[in-house]
ChimeraX commands (.cxc) that place a marker at each C-alpha (Angstrom):
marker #1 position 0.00,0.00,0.00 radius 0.5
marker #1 position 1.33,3.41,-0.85 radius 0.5
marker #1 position 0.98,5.95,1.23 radius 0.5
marker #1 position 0.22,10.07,0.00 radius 0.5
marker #1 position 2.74,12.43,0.79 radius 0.5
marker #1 position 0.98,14.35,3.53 radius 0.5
marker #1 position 0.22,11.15,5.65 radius 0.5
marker #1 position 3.97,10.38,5.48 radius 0.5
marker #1 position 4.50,13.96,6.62 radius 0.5
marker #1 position 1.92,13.73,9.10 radius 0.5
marker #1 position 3.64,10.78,10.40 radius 0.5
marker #1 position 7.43,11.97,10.46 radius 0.5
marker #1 position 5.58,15.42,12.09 radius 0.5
marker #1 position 3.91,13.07,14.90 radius 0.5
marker #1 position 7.55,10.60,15.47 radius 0.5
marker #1 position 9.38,14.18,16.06 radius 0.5
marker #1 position 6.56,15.65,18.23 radius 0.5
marker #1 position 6.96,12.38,20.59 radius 0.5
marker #1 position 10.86,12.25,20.60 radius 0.5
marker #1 position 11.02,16.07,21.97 radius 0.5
marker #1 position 8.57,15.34,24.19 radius 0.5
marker #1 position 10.42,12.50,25.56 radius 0.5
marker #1 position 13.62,14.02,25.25 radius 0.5
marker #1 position 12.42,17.05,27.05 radius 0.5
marker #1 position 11.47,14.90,30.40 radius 0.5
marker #1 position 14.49,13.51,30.81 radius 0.5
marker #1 position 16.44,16.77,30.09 radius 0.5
marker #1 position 15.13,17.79,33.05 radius 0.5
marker #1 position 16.36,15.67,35.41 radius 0.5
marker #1 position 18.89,16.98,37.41 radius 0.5
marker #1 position 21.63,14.27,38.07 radius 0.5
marker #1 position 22.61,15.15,42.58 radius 0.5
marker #1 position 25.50,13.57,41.90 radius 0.5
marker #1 position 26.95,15.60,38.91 radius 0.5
marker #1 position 25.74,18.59,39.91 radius 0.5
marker #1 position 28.07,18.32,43.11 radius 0.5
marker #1 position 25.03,18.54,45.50 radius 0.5
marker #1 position 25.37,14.89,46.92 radius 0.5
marker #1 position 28.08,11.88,46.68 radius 0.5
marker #1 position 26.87,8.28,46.30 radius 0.5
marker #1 position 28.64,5.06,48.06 radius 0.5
marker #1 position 27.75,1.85,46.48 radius 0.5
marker #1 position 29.42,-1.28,48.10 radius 0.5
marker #1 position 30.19,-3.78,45.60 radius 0.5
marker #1 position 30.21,-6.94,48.10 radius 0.5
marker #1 position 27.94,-10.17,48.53 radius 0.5
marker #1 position 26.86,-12.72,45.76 radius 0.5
marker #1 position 24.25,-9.49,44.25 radius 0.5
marker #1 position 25.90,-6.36,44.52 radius 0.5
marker #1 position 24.87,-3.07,43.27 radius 0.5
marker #1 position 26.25,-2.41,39.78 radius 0.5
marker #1 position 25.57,1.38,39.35 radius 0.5
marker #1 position 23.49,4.05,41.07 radius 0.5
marker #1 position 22.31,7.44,40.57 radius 0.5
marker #1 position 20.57,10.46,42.63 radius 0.5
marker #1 position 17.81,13.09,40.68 radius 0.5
marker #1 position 16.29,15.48,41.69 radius 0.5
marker #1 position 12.26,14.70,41.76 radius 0.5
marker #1 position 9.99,17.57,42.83 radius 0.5
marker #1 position 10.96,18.70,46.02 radius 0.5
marker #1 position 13.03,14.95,46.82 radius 0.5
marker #1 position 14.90,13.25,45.10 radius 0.5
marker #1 position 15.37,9.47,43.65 radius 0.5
marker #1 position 18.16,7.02,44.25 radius 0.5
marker #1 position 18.24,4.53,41.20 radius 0.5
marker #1 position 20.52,1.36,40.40 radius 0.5
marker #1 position 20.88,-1.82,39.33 radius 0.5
marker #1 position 21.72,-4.58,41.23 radius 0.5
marker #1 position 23.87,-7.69,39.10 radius 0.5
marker #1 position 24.89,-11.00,40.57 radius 0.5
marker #1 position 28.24,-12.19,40.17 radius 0.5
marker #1 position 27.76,-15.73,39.76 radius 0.5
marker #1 position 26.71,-17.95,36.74 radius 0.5
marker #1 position 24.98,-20.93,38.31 radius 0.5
marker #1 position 21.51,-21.32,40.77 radius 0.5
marker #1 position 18.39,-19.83,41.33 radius 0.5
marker #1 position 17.71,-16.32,41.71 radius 0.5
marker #1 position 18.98,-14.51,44.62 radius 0.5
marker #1 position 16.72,-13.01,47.10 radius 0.5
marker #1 position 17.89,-9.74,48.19 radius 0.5
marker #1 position 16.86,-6.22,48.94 radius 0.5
marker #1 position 18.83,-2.46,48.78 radius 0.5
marker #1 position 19.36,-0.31,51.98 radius 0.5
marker #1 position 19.95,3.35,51.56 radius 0.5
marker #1 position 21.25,5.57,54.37 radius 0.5
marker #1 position 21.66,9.56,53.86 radius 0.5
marker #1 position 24.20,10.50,55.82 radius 0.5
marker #1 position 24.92,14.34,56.53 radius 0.5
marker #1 position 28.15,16.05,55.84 radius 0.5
marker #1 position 29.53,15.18,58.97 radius 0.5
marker #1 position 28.38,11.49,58.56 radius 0.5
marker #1 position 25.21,11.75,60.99 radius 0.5
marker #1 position 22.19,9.70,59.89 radius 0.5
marker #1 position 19.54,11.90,58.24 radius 0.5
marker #1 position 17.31,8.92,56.70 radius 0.5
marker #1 position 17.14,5.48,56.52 radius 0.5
marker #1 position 14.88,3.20,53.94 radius 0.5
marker #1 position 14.99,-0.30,52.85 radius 0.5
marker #1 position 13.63,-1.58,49.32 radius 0.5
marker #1 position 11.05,-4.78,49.59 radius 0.5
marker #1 position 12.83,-8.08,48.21 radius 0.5
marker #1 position 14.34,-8.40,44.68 radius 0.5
marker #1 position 14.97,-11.67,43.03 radius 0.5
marker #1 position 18.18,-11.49,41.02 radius 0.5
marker #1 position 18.75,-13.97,38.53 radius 0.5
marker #1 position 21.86,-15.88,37.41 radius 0.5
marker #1 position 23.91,-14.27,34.95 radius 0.5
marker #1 position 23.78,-15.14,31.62 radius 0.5
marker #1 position 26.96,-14.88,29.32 radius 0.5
marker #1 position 26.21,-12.97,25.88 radius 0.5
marker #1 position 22.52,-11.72,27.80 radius 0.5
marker #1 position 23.50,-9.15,29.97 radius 0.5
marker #1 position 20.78,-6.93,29.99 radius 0.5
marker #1 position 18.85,-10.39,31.66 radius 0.5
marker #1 position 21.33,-10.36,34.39 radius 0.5
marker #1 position 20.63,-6.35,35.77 radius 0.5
marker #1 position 17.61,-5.87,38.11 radius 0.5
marker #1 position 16.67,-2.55,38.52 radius 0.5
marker #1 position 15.64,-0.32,41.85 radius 0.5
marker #1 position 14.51,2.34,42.68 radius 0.5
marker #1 position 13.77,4.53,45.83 radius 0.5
marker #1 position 12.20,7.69,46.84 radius 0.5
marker #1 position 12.94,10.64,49.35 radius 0.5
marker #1 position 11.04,13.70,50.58 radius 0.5
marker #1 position 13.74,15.87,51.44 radius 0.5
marker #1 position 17.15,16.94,49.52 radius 0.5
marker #1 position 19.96,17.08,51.98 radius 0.5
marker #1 position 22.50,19.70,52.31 radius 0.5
marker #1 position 25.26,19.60,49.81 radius 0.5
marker #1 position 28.21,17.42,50.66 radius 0.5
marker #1 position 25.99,14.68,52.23 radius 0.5
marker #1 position 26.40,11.11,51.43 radius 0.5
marker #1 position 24.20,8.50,50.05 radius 0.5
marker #1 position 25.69,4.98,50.66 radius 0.5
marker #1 position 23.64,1.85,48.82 radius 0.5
marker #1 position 24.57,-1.22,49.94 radius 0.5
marker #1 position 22.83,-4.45,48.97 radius 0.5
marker #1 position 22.07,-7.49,51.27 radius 0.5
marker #1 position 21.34,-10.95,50.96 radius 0.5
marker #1 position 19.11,-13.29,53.17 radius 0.5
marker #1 position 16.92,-12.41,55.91 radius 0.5
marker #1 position 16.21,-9.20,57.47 radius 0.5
marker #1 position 17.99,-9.05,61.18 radius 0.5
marker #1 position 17.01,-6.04,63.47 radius 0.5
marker #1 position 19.71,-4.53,62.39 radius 0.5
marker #1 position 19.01,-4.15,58.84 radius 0.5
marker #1 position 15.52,-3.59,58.82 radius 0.5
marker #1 position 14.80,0.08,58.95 radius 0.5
marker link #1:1,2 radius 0.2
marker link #1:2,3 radius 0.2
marker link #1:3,4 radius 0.2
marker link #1:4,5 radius 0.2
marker link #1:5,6 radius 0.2
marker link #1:6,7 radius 0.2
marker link #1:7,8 radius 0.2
marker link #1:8,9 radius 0.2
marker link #1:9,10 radius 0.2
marker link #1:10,11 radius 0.2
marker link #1:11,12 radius 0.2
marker link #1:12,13 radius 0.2
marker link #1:13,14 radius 0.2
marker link #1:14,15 radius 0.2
marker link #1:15,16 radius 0.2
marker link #1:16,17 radius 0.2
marker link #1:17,18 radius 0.2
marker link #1:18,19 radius 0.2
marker link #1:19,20 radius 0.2
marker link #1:20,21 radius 0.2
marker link #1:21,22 radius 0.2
marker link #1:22,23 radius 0.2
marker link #1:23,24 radius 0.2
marker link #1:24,25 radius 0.2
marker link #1:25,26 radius 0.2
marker link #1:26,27 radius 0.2
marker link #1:27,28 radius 0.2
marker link #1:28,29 radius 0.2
marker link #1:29,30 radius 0.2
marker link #1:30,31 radius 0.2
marker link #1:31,32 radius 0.2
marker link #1:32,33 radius 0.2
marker link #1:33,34 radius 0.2
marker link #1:34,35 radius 0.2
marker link #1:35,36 radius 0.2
marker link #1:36,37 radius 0.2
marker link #1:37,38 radius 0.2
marker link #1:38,39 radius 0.2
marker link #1:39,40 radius 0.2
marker link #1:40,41 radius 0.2
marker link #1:41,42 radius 0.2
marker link #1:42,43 radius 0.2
marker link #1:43,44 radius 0.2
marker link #1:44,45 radius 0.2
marker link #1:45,46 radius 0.2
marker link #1:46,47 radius 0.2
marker link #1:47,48 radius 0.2
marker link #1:48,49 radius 0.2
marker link #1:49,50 radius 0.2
marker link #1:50,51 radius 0.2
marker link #1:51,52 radius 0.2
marker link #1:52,53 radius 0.2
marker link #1:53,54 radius 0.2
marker link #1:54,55 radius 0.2
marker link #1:55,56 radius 0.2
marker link #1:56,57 radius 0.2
marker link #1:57,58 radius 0.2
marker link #1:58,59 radius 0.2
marker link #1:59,60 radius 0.2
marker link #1:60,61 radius 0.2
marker link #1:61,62 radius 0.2
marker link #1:62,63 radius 0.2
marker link #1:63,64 radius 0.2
marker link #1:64,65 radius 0.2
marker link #1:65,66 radius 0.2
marker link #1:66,67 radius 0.2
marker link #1:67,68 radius 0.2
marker link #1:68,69 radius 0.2
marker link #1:69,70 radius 0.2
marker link #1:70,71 radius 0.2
marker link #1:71,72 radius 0.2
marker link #1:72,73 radius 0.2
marker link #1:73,74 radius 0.2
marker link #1:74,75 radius 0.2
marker link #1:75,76 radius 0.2
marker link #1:76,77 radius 0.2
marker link #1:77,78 radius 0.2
marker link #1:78,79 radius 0.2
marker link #1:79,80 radius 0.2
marker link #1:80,81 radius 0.2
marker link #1:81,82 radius 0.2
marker link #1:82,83 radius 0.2
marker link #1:83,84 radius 0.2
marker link #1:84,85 radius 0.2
marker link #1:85,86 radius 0.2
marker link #1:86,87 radius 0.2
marker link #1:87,88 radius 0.2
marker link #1:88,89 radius 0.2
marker link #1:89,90 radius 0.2
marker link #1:90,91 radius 0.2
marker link #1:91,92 radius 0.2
marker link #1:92,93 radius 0.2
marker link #1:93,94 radius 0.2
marker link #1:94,95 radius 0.2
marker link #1:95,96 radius 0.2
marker link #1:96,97 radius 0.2
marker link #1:97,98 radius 0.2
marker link #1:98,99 radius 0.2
marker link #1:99,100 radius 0.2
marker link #1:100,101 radius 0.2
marker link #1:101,102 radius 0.2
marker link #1:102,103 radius 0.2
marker link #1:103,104 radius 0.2
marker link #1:104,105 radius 0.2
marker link #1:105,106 radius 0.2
marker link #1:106,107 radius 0.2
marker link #1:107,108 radius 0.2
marker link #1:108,109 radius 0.2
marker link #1:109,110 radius 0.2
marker link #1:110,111 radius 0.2
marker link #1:111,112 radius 0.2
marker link #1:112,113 radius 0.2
marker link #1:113,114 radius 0.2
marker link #1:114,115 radius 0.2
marker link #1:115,116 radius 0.2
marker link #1:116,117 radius 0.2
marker link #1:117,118 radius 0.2
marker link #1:118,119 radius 0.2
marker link #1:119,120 radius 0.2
marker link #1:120,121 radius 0.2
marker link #1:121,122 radius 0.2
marker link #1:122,123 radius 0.2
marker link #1:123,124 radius 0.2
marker link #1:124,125 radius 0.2
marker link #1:125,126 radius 0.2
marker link #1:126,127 radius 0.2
marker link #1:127,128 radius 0.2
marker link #1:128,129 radius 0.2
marker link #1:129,130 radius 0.2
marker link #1:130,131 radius 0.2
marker link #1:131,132 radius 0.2
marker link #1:132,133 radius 0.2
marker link #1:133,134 radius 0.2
marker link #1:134,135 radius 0.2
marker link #1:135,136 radius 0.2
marker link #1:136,137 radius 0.2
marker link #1:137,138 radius 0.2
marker link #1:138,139 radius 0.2
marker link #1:139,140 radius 0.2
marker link #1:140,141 radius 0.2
marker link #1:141,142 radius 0.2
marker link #1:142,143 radius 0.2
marker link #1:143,144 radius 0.2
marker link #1:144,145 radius 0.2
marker link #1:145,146 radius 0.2
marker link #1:146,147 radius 0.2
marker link #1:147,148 radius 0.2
view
Protein backbone atom coordinates (compact mmCIF):
# COMPACT_ATOMS: atom_id res chain seq x y z
CA UNK A 1 0.00 0.00 0.00
CA UNK A 2 1.33 3.41 -0.85
CA UNK A 3 0.98 5.95 1.23
CA UNK A 4 0.22 10.07 0.00
CA UNK A 5 2.74 12.43 0.79
CA UNK A 6 0.98 14.35 3.53
CA UNK A 7 0.22 11.15 5.65
CA UNK A 8 3.97 10.38 5.48
CA UNK A 9 4.50 13.96 6.62
CA UNK A 10 1.92 13.73 9.10
CA UNK A 11 3.64 10.78 10.40
CA UNK A 12 7.43 11.97 10.46
CA UNK A 13 5.58 15.42 12.09
CA UNK A 14 3.91 13.07 14.90
CA UNK A 15 7.55 10.60 15.47
CA UNK A 16 9.38 14.18 16.06
CA UNK A 17 6.56 15.65 18.23
CA UNK A 18 6.96 12.38 20.59
CA UNK A 19 10.86 12.25 20.60
CA UNK A 20 11.02 16.07 21.97
CA UNK A 21 8.57 15.34 24.19
CA UNK A 22 10.42 12.50 25.56
CA UNK A 23 13.62 14.02 25.25
CA UNK A 24 12.42 17.05 27.05
CA UNK A 25 11.47 14.90 30.40
CA UNK A 26 14.49 13.51 30.81
CA UNK A 27 16.44 16.77 30.09
CA UNK A 28 15.13 17.79 33.05
CA UNK A 29 16.36 15.67 35.41
CA UNK A 30 18.89 16.98 37.41
CA UNK A 31 21.63 14.27 38.07
CA UNK A 32 22.61 15.15 42.58
CA UNK A 33 25.50 13.57 41.90
CA UNK A 34 26.95 15.60 38.91
CA UNK A 35 25.74 18.59 39.91
CA UNK A 36 28.07 18.32 43.11
CA UNK A 37 25.03 18.54 45.50
CA UNK A 38 25.37 14.89 46.92
CA UNK A 39 28.08 11.88 46.68
CA UNK A 40 26.87 8.28 46.30
CA UNK A 41 28.64 5.06 48.06
CA UNK A 42 27.75 1.85 46.48
CA UNK A 43 29.42 -1.28 48.10
CA UNK A 44 30.19 -3.78 45.60
CA UNK A 45 30.21 -6.94 48.10
CA UNK A 46 27.94 -10.17 48.53
CA UNK A 47 26.86 -12.72 45.76
CA UNK A 48 24.25 -9.49 44.25
CA UNK A 49 25.90 -6.36 44.52
CA UNK A 50 24.87 -3.07 43.27
CA UNK A 51 26.25 -2.41 39.78
CA UNK A 52 25.57 1.38 39.35
CA UNK A 53 23.49 4.05 41.07
CA UNK A 54 22.31 7.44 40.57
CA UNK A 55 20.57 10.46 42.63
CA UNK A 56 17.81 13.09 40.68
CA UNK A 57 16.29 15.48 41.69
CA UNK A 58 12.26 14.70 41.76
CA UNK A 59 9.99 17.57 42.83
CA UNK A 60 10.96 18.70 46.02
CA UNK A 61 13.03 14.95 46.82
CA UNK A 62 14.90 13.25 45.10
CA UNK A 63 15.37 9.47 43.65
CA UNK A 64 18.16 7.02 44.25
CA UNK A 65 18.24 4.53 41.20
CA UNK A 66 20.52 1.36 40.40
CA UNK A 67 20.88 -1.82 39.33
CA UNK A 68 21.72 -4.58 41.23
CA UNK A 69 23.87 -7.69 39.10
CA UNK A 70 24.89 -11.00 40.57
CA UNK A 71 28.24 -12.19 40.17
CA UNK A 72 27.76 -15.73 39.76
CA UNK A 73 26.71 -17.95 36.74
CA UNK A 74 24.98 -20.93 38.31
CA UNK A 75 21.51 -21.32 40.77
CA UNK A 76 18.39 -19.83 41.33
CA UNK A 77 17.71 -16.32 41.71
CA UNK A 78 18.98 -14.51 44.62
CA UNK A 79 16.72 -13.01 47.10
CA UNK A 80 17.89 -9.74 48.19
CA UNK A 81 16.86 -6.22 48.94
CA UNK A 82 18.83 -2.46 48.78
CA UNK A 83 19.36 -0.31 51.98
CA UNK A 84 19.95 3.35 51.56
CA UNK A 85 21.25 5.57 54.37
CA UNK A 86 21.66 9.56 53.86
CA UNK A 87 24.20 10.50 55.82
CA UNK A 88 24.92 14.34 56.53
CA UNK A 89 28.15 16.05 55.84
CA UNK A 90 29.53 15.18 58.97
CA UNK A 91 28.38 11.49 58.56
CA UNK A 92 25.21 11.75 60.99
CA UNK A 93 22.19 9.70 59.89
CA UNK A 94 19.54 11.90 58.24
CA UNK A 95 17.31 8.92 56.70
CA UNK A 96 17.14 5.48 56.52
CA UNK A 97 14.88 3.20 53.94
CA UNK A 98 14.99 -0.30 52.85
CA UNK A 99 13.63 -1.58 49.32
CA UNK A 100 11.05 -4.78 49.59
CA UNK A 101 12.83 -8.08 48.21
CA UNK A 102 14.34 -8.40 44.68
CA UNK A 103 14.97 -11.67 43.03
CA UNK A 104 18.18 -11.49 41.02
CA UNK A 105 18.75 -13.97 38.53
CA UNK A 106 21.86 -15.88 37.41
CA UNK A 107 23.91 -14.27 34.95
CA UNK A 108 23.78 -15.14 31.62
CA UNK A 109 26.96 -14.88 29.32
CA UNK A 110 26.21 -12.97 25.88
CA UNK A 111 22.52 -11.72 27.80
CA UNK A 112 23.50 -9.15 29.97
CA UNK A 113 20.78 -6.93 29.99
CA UNK A 114 18.85 -10.39 31.66
CA UNK A 115 21.33 -10.36 34.39
CA UNK A 116 20.63 -6.35 35.77
CA UNK A 117 17.61 -5.87 38.11
CA UNK A 118 16.67 -2.55 38.52
CA UNK A 119 15.64 -0.32 41.85
CA UNK A 120 14.51 2.34 42.68
CA UNK A 121 13.77 4.53 45.83
CA UNK A 122 12.20 7.69 46.84
CA UNK A 123 12.94 10.64 49.35
CA UNK A 124 11.04 13.70 50.58
CA UNK A 125 13.74 15.87 51.44
CA UNK A 126 17.15 16.94 49.52
CA UNK A 127 19.96 17.08 51.98
CA UNK A 128 22.50 19.70 52.31
CA UNK A 129 25.26 19.60 49.81
CA UNK A 130 28.21 17.42 50.66
CA UNK A 131 25.99 14.68 52.23
CA UNK A 132 26.40 11.11 51.43
CA UNK A 133 24.20 8.50 50.05
CA UNK A 134 25.69 4.98 50.66
CA UNK A 135 23.64 1.85 48.82
CA UNK A 136 24.57 -1.22 49.94
CA UNK A 137 22.83 -4.45 48.97
CA UNK A 138 22.07 -7.49 51.27
CA UNK A 139 21.34 -10.95 50.96
CA UNK A 140 19.11 -13.29 53.17
CA UNK A 141 16.92 -12.41 55.91
CA UNK A 142 16.21 -9.20 57.47
CA UNK A 143 17.99 -9.05 61.18
CA UNK A 144 17.01 -6.04 63.47
CA UNK A 145 19.71 -4.53 62.39
CA UNK A 146 19.01 -4.15 58.84
CA UNK A 147 15.52 -3.59 58.82
CA UNK A 148 14.80 0.08 58.95
Amino acid sequence: MIKSPSAINISIITLLFFAVISGCTTANRVDLIESGLLNIECERTGKAYIAWGDVYKDGNGFVVTGVLRRRDHVGSPIKTHVDVTILSPVRTVIDKACSSDVYVSRRITGRSHLSFKRFKMRFPNIPAQGSLVRVVSHSGQYDDETKF
